[in-house]
N, C-alpha and C positions, 0 to 999 in steps of 0.2 A: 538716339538709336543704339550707338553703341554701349550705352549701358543699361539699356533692355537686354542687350544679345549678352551683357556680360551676366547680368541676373539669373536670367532664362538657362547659359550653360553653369549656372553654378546650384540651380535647382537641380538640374538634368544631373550633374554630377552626384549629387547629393541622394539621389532617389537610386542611382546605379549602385552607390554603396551603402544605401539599406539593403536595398535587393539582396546585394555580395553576402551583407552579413547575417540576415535570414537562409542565406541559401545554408552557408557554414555552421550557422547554429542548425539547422535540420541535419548536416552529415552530423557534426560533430556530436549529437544527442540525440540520435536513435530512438536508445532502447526505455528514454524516461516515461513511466505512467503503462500500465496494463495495454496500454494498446497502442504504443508507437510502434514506430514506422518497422525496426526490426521485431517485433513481433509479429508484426500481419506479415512479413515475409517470410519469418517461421512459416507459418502458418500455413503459407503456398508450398512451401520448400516440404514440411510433413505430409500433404494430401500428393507431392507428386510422388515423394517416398513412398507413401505406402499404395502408390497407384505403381508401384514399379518403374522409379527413375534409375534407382542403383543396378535394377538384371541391365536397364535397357544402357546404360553405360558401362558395364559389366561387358557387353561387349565391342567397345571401342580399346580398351586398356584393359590389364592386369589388375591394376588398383579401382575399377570401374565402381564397382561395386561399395568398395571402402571407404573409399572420401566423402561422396557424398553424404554419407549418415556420420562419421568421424567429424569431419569440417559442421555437421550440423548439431552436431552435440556442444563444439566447440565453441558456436554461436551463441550457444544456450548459456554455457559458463559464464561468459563476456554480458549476454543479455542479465544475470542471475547477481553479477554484480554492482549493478544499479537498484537492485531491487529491495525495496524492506522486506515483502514474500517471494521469496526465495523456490515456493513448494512447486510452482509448473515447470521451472527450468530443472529445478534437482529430477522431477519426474521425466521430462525430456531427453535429460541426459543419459537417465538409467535405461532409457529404449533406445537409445542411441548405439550405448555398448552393449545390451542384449543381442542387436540386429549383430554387430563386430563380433563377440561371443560367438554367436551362431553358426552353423555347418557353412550359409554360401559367405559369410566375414572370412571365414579362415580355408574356404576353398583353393585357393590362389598360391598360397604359401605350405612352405614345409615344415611339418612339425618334427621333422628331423634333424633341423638348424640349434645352435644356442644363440641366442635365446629361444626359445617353442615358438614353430614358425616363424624366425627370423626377426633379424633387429629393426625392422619396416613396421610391422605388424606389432609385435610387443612393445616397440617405445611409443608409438603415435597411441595406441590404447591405453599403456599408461602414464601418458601425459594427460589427456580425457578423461581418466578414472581421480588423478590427483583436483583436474579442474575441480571434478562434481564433490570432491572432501575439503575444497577450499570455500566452496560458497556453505558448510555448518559449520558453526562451533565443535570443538573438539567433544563435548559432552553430546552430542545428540547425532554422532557421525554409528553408523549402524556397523557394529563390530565386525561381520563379514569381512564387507567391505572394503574395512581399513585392512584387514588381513590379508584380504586380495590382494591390495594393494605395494600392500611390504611385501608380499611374496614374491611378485612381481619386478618391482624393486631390486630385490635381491637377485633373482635369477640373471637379470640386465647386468645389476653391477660386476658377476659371476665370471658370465660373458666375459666382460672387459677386461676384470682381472686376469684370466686364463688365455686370453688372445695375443698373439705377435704383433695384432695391428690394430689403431684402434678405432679402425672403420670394420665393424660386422659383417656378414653378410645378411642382406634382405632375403636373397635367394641362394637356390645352392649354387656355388663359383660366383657368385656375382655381387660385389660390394657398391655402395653409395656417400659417400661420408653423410650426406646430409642427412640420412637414416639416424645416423648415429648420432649426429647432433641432437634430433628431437629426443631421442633416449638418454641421451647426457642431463638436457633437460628435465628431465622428469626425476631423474636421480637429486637433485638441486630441488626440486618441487618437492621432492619427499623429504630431505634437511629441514625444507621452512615447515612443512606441514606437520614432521613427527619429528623425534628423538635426530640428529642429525647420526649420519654411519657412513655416508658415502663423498666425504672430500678428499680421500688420497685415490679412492677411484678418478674421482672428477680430474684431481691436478692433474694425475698419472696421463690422463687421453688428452688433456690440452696439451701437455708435453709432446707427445705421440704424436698428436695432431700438427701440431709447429714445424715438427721436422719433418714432415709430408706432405706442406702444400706446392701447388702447381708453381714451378719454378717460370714458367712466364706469365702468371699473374699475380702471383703472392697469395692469391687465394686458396681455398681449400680445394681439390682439385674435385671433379662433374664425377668422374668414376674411378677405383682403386682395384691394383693387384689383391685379391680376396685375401692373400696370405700372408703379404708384406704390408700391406698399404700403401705401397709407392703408388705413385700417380699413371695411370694408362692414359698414352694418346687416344683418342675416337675418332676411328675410321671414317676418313673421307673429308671435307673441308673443314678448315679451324671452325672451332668452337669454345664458348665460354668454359667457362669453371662450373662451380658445383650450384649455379643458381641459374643455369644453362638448359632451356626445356625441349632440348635437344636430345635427340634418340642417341643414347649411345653404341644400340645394336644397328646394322644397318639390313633392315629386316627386307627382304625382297621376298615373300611371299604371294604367290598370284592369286587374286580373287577367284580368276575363272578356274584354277586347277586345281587351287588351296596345295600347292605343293611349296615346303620349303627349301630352298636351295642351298645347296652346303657352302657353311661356312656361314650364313648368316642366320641363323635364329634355334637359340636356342633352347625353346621350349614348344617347338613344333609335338615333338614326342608326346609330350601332357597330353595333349587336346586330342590326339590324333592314333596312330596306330602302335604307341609303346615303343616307334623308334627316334632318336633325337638326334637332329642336327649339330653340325659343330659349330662352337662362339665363333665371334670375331678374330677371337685368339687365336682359331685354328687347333683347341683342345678340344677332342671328343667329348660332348658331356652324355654321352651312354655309350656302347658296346664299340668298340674301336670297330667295327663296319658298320655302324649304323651311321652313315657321315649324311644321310638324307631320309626326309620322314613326310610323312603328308599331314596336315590339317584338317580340322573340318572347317576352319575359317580362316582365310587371312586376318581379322582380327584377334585370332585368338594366339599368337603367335608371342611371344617376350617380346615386350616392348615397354621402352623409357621414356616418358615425354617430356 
């Protein structure tokens, strides 16, 4: 009997890690063959897109509208590198950043910033723009493009060079390092992909970077002095570092009044009657009486998640 029961749990074992390793080969390999598993979820993910998943997340957050179709182009990339045809992710991608291009992609941001519209917005697109010049041969990459691209490129690196700090700003007074991280990247994606130009940029901000992270955790610090890049505390109980999805603004906006209260949100003004709140900082970011402004949404308020 006991060596029935010893057979029987070493079948049982045996069948739990085929199971295990069929589970892993389906994460682990996706995107193989025209119709895996992450391309039917393209798939879902384009028909809620173009049914209006980005307005209707557009108004939960700032970036509502962005990631979604940014992150879904980025899929494409990833998905476009398994692939011998290449032709429906390169075309995916290229609506991907058309949607980003477009008036409500660049609604959110300021094209008053350097980079145009801020280092949030210019490094995550052309990170996305490098993906879609990685999955062609350099002969068959469509001149535009590539133009785009190194323009782009350079105006980032531009930024960096000309800056005190080498966290950007995403917004106006408001920096993130991790913005600036995906734009670092992409400066290093344009090395591999063209003529290389931007390594003493790159070294220059890792240096930068070194000497400004959060001194209780070693790490890069959740949010920066927009001028200095020294590390800012965030109001109200500890929180992580810059990988932290924690609100740096501490937004008390009322649904039922849509009123923002001074001192916490500072882009009440955008959405609302052209007068703005003060940051966290307690620095006016418009008319030194404009310390309180009304919404039309509490979700439409500056916020970090």
């Amino acid at each position: 009997m006991r060596r029935v029961m010893r057979v029987l749990r070493l079948v049982l074992a045996a069948l739990v890690t085929v199971c295990a390793l069929g589970g892993l080969a389906r994460l682990h390999s996706p995107t193989l063959g025209p119709g895996g598993a992450a391309v039917r979820q393209l798939g879902f993910l384009r028909a809620e897109l173009d049914d209006g998943a980005g307005d209707a997340a557009q108004a939960m957050f700032p970036e509502g509208y962005f990631f979604p179709h940014a992150l879904y182009g980025l899929a494409w990339v990833d998905v476009g590198r398994h692939r011998a045809d290449r032709a429906e992710a390169l075309r995916e991608v290229r609506w991907a950043l058309s949607r980003l291009d477009g008036p409500q992609g660049t609604a959110p941001f300021s094209a008053g910033l350097a980079p145009r519209h801020g280092v949030f917005y210019a490094g995550w697109t052309n990170w996305l723009r490098g993906g879609m010049l990685s999955l062609q041969d350099t002969a068959a990459r469509d001149p535009a493009e590539v133009e785009r691209f190194e323009r782009d490129s350079r105006d980032l690196a531009a930024a960096f060079d000309a800056s005190a700090t080498p966290f950007l700003q995403a917004y106006p007074d408001q920096s993130w390092p991790v913005d600036s991280t995906v734009a670092i990247a992409s400066l290093r994606l344009h090395d591999a992909l063209l003529p290389a130009r931007y390594g003493d940029t790159v070294r220059r901000w890792l240096d930068g970077a070194r000497e400004r992270l959060d001194p209780a955790t070693g790490l890069l610090p959740h949010v920066t002095d927009p001028r200095t890049g020294t590390p800012l505390r965030v109001p109200g109980p500890p929180r992580r570092a810059s990988s932290s999805a924690s609100s740096p603004m501490s937004t008390r906006c009322s649904p039922g009044s849509s009123t923002c209260a001074s001192g916490s949100c500072s882009w009440c003004g955008r959405w609302g009657s052209g007068r703005r709140c003060a940051n966290t900082r307690g620095a006016p970011t418009g008319p030194a009486t404009s310390t309180a402004g009304r919404c039309r949404s509490a979700s439409r308020c500056r916020r970090r998640w």
